[in-house]
Backbone as XML, in Angstrom:
<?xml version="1.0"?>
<chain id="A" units="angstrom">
  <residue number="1" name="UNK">
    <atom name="N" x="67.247" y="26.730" z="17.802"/>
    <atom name="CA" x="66.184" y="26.135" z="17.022"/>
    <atom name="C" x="65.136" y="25.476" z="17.888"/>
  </residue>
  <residue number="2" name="UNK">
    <atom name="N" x="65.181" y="25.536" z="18.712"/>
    <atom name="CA" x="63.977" y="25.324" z="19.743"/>
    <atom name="C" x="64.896" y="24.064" z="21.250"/>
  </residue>
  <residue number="3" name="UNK">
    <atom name="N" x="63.493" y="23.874" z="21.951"/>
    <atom name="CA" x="64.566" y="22.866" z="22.985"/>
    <atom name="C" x="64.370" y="21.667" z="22.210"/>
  </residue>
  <residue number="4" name="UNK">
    <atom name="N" x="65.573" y="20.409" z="22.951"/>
    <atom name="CA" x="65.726" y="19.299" z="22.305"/>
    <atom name="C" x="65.014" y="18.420" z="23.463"/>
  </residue>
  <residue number="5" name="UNK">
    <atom name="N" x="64.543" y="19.143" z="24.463"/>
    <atom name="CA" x="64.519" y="18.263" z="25.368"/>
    <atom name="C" x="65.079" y="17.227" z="26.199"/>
  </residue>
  <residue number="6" name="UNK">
    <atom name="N" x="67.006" y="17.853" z="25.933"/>
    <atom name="CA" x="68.077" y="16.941" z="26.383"/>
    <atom name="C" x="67.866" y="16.986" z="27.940"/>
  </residue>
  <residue number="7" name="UNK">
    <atom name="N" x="68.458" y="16.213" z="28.882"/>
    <atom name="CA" x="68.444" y="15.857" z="30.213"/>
    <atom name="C" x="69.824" y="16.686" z="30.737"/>
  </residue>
  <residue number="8" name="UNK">
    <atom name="N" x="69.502" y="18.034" z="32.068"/>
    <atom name="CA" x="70.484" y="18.390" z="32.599"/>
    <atom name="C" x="71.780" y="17.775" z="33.156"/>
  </residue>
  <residue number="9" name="UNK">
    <atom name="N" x="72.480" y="17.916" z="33.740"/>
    <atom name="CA" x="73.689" y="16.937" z="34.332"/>
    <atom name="C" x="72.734" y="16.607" z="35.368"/>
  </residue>
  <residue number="10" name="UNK">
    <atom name="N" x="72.118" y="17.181" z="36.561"/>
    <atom name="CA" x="71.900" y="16.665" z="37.395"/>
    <atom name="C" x="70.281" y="16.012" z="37.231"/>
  </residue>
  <residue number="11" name="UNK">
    <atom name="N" x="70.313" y="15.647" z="36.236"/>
    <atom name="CA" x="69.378" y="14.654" z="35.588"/>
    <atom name="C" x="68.010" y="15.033" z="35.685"/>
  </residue>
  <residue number="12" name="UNK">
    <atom name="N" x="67.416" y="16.382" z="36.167"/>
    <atom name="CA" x="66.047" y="16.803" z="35.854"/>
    <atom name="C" x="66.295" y="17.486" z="34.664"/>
  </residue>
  <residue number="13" name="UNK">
    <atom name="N" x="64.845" y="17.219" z="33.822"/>
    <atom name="CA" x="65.046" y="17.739" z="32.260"/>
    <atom name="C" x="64.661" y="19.803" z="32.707"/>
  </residue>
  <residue number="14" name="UNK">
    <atom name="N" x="65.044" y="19.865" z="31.718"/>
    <atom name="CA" x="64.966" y="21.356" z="31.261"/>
    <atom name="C" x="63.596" y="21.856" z="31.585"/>
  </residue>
  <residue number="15" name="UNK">
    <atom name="N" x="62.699" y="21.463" z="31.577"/>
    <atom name="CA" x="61.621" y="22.074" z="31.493"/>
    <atom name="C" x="60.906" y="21.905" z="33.396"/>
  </residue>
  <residue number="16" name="UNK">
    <atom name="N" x="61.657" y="21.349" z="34.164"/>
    <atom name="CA" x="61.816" y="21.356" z="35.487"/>
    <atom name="C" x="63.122" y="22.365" z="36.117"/>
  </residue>
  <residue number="17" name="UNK">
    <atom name="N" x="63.427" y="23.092" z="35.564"/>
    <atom name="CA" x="64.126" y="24.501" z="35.951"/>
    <atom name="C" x="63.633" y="25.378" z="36.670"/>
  </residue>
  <residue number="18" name="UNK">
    <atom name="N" x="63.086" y="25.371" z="35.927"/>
    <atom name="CA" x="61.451" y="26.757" z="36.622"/>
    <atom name="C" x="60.952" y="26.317" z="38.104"/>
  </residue>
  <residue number="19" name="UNK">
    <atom name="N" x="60.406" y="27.290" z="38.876"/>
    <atom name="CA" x="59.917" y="26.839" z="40.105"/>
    <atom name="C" x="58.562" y="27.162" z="39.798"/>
  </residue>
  <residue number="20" name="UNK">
    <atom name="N" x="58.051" y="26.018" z="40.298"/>
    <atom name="CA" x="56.287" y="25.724" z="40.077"/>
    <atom name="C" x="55.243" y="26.574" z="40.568"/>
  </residue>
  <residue number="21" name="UNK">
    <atom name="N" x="54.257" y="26.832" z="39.954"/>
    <atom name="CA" x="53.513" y="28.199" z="40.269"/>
    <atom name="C" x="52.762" y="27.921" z="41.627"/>
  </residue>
  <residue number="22" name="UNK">
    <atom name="N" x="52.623" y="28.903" z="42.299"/>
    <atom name="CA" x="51.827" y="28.452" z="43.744"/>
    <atom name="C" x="50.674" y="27.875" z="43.576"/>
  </residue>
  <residue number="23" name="UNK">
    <atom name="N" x="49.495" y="28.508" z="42.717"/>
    <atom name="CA" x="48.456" y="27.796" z="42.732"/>
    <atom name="C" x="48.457" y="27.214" z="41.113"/>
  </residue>
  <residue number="24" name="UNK">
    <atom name="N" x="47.874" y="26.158" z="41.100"/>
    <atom name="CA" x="47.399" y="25.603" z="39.242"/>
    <atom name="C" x="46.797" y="26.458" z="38.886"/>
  </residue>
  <residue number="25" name="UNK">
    <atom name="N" x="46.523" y="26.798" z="37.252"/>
    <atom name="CA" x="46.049" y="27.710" z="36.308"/>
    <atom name="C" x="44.509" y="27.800" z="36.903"/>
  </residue>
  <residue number="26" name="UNK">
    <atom name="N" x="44.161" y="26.154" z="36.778"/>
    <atom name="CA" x="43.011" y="25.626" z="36.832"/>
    <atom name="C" x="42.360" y="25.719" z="38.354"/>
  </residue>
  <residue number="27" name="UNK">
    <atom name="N" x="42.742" y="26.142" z="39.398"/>
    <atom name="CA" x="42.142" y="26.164" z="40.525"/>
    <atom name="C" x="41.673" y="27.884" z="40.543"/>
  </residue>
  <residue number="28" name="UNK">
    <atom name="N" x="42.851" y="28.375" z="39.977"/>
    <atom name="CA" x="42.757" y="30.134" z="39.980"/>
    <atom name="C" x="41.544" y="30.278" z="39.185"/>
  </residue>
  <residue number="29" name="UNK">
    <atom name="N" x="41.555" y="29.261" z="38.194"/>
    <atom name="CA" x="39.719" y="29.657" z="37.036"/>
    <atom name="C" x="38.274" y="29.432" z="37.850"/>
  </residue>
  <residue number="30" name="UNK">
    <atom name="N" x="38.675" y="28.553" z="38.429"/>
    <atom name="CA" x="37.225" y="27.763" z="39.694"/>
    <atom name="C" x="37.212" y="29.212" z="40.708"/>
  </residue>
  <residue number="31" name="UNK">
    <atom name="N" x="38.361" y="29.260" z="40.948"/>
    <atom name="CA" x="38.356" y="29.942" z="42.324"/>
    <atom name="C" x="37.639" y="31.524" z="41.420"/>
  </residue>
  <residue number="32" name="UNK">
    <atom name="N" x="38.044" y="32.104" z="40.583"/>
    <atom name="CA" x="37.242" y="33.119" z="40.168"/>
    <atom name="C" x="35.715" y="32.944" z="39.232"/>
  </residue>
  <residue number="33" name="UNK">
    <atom name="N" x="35.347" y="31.556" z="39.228"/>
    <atom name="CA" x="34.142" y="31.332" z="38.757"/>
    <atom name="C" x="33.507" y="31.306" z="40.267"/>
  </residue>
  <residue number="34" name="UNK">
    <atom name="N" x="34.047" y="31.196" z="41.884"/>
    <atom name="CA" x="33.237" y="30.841" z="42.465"/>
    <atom name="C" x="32.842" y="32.504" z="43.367"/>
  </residue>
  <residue number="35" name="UNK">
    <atom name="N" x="33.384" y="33.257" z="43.077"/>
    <atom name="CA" x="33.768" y="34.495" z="43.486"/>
    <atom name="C" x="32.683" y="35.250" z="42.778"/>
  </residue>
  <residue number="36" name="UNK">
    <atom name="N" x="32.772" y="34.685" z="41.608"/>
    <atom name="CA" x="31.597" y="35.658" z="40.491"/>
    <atom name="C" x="30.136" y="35.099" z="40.829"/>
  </residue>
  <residue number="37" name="UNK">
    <atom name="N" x="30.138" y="34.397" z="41.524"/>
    <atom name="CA" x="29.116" y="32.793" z="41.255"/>
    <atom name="C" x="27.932" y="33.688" z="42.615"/>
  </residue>
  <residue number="38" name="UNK">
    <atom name="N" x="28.952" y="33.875" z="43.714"/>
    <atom name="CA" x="28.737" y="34.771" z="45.315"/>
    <atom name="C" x="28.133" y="35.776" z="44.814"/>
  </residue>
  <residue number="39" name="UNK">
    <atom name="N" x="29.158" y="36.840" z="43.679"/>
    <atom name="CA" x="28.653" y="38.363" z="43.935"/>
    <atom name="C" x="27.336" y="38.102" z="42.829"/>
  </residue>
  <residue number="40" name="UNK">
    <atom name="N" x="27.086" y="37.099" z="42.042"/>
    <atom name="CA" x="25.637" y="36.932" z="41.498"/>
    <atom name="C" x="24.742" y="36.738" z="41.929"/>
  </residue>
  <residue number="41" name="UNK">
    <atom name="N" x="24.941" y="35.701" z="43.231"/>
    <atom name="CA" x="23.826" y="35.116" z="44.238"/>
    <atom name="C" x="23.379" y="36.612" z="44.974"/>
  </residue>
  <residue number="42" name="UNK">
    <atom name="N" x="24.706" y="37.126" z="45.476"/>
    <atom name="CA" x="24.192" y="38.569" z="46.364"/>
    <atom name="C" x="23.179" y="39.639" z="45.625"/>
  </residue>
  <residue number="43" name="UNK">
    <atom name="N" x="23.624" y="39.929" z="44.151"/>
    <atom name="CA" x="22.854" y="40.522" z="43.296"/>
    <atom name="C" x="21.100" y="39.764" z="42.967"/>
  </residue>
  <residue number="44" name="UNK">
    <atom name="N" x="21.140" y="38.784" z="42.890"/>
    <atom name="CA" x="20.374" y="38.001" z="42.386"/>
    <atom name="C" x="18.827" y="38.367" z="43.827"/>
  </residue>
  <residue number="45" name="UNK">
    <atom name="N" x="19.560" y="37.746" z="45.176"/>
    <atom name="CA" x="18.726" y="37.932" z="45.904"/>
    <atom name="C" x="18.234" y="39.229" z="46.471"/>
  </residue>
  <residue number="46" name="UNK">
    <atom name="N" x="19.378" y="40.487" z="46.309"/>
    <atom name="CA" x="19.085" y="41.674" z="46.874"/>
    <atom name="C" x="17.939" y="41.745" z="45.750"/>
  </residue>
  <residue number="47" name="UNK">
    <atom name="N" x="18.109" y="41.399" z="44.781"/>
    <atom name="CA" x="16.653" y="41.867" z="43.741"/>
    <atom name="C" x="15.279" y="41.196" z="43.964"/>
  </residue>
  <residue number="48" name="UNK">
    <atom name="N" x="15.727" y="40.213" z="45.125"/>
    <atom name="CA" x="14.583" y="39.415" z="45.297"/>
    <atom name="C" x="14.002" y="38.102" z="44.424"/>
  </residue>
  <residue number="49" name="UNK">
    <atom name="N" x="14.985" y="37.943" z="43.737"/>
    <atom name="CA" x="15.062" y="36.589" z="42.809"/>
    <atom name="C" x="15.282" y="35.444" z="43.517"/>
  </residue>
  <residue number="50" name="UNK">
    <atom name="N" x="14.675" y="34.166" z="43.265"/>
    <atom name="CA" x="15.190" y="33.262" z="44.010"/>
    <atom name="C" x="16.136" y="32.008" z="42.600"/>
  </residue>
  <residue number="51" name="UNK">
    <atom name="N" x="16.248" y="32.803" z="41.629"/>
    <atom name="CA" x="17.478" y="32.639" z="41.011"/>
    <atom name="C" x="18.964" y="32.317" z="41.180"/>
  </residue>
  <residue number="52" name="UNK">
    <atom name="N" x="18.612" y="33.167" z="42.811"/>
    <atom name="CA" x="20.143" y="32.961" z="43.848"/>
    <atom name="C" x="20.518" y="32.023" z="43.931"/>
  </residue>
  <residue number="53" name="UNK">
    <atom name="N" x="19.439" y="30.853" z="44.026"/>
    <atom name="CA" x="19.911" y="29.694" z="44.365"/>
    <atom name="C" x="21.190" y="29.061" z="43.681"/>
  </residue>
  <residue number="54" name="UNK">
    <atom name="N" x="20.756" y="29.043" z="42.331"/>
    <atom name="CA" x="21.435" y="28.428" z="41.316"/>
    <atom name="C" x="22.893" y="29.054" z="41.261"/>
  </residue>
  <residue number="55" name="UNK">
    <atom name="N" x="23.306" y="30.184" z="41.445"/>
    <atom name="CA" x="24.190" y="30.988" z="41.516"/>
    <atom name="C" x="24.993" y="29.818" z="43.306"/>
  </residue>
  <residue number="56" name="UNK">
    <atom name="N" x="24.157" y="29.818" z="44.458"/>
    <atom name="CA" x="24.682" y="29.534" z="45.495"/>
    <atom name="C" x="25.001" y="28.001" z="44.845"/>
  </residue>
  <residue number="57" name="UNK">
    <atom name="N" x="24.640" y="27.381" z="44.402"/>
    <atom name="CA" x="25.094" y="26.046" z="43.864"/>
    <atom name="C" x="26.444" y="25.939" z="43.270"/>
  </residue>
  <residue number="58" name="UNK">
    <atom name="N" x="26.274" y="26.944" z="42.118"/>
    <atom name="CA" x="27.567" y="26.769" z="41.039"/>
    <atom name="C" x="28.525" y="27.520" z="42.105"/>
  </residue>
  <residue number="59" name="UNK">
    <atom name="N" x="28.786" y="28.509" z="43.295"/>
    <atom name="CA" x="29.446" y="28.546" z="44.295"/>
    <atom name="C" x="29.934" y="27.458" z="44.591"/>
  </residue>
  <residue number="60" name="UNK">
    <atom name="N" x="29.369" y="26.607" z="45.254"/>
    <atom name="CA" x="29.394" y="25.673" z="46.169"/>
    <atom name="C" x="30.374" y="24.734" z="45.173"/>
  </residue>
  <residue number="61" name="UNK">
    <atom name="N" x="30.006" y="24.229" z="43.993"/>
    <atom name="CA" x="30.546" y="23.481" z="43.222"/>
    <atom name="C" x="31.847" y="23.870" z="42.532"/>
  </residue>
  <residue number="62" name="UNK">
    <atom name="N" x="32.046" y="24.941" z="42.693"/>
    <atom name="CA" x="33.655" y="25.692" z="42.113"/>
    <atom name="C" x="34.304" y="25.910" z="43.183"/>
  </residue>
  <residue number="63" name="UNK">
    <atom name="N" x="34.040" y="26.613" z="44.521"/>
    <atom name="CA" x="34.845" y="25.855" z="45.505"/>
    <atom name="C" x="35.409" y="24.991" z="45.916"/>
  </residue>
  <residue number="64" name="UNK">
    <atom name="N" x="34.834" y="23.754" z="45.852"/>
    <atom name="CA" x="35.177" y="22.354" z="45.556"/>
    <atom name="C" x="35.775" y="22.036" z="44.735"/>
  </residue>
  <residue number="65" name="UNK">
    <atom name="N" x="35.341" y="22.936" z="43.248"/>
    <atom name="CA" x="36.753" y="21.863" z="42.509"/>
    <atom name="C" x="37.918" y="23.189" z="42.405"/>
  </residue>
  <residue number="66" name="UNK">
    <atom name="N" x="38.147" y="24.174" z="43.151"/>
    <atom name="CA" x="38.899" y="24.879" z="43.481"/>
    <atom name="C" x="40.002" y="24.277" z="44.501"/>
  </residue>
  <residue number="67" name="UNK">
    <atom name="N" x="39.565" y="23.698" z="45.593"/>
    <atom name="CA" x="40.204" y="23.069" z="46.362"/>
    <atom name="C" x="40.668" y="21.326" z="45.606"/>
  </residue>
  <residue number="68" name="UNK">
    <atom name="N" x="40.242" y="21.115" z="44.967"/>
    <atom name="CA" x="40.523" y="19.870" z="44.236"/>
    <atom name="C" x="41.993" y="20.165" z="43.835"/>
  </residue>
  <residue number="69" name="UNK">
    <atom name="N" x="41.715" y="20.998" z="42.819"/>
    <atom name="CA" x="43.043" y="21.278" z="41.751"/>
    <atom name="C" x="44.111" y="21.936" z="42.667"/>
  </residue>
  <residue number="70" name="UNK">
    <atom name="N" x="44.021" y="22.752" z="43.819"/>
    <atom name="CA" x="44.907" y="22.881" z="44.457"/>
    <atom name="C" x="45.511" y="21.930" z="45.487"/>
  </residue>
  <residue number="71" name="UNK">
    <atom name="N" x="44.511" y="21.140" z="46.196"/>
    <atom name="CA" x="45.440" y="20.414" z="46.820"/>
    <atom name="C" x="45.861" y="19.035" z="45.532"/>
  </residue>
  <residue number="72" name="UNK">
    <atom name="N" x="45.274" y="18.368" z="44.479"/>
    <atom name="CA" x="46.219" y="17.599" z="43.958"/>
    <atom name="C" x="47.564" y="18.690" z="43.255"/>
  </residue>
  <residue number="73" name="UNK">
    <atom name="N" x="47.515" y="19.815" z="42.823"/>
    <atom name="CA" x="48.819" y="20.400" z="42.765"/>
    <atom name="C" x="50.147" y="20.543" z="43.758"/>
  </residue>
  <residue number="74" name="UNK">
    <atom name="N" x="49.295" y="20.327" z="45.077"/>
    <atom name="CA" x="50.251" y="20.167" z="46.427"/>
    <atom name="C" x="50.705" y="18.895" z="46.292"/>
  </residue>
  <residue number="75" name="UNK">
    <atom name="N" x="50.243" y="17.863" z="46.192"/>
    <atom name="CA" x="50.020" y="16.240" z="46.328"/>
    <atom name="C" x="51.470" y="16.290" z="45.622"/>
  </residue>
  <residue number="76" name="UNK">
    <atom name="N" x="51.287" y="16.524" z="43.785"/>
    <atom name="CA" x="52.508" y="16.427" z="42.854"/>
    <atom name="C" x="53.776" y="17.095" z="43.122"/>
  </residue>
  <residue number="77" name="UNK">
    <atom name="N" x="53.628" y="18.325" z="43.986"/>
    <atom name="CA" x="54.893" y="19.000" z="43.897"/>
    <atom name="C" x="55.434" y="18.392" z="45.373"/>
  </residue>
  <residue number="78" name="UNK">
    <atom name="N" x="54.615" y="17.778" z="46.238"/>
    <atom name="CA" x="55.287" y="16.947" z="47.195"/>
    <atom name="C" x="55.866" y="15.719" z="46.516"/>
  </residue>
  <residue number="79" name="UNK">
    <atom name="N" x="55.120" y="15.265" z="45.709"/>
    <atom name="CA" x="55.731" y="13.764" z="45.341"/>
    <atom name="C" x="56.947" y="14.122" z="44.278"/>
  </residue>
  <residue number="80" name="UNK">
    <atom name="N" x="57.620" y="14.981" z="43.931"/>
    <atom name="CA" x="58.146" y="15.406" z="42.714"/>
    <atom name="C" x="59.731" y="15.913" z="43.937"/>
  </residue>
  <residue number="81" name="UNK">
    <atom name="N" x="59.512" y="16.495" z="44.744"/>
    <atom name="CA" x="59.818" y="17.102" z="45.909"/>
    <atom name="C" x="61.031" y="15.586" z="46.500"/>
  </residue>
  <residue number="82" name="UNK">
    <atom name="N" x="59.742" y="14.846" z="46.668"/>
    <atom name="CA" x="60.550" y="13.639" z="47.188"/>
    <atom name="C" x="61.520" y="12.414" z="46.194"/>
  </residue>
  <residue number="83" name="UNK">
    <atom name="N" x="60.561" y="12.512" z="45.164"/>
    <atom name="CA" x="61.237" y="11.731" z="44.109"/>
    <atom name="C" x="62.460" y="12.249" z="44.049"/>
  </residue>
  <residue number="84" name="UNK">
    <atom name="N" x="62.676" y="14.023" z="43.842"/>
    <atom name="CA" x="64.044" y="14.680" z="43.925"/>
    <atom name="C" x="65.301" y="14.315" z="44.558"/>
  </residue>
  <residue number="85" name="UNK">
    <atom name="N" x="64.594" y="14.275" z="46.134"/>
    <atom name="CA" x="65.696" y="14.058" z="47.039"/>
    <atom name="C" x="66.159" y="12.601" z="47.561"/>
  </residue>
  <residue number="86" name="UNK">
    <atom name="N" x="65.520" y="11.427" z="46.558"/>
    <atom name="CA" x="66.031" y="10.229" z="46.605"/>
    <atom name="C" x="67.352" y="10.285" z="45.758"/>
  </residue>
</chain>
């Protein structure tokens, strides 16, 4: 009938079973907004638009929060890591 959310014997709950995904959902979305963001700027300027710019911006700015969400995902699964082995 669904989980109860009871606590394993060795006292991590159920829903800490699973091994944690390498990268967050949310860094993989930045990281392919910043990918699309490049091959627009490249399109943008081969046409001679200086439209590129805006494209090289929203790059610049999804990289960044690409690396955000991945390293605080490192941060937690270290601190989760250690909390463990106390």
């Amino acid at each position: 009938m669904g989980d109860t959310g009871a606590v394993r014997p060795s006292g991590m709950p159920r829903c800490c079973d699973q091994e944690p995904n390498p990268m967050p959902r949310l860094a993989l979305y930045t990281l392919l907004v910043c990918v699309l963001a490049v091959a627009a700027a490249v399109v943008s300027f081969a046409q001679g638009s200086f439209l590129g710019i805006v494209w090289v911006l929203l790059a610049g700015l999804s990289s960044n929060m690409t690396w955000y969400y991945y390293r605080r995902a490192k941060l937690e699964r270290a601190a989760r890591a250690t909390a463990a082995s106390q």
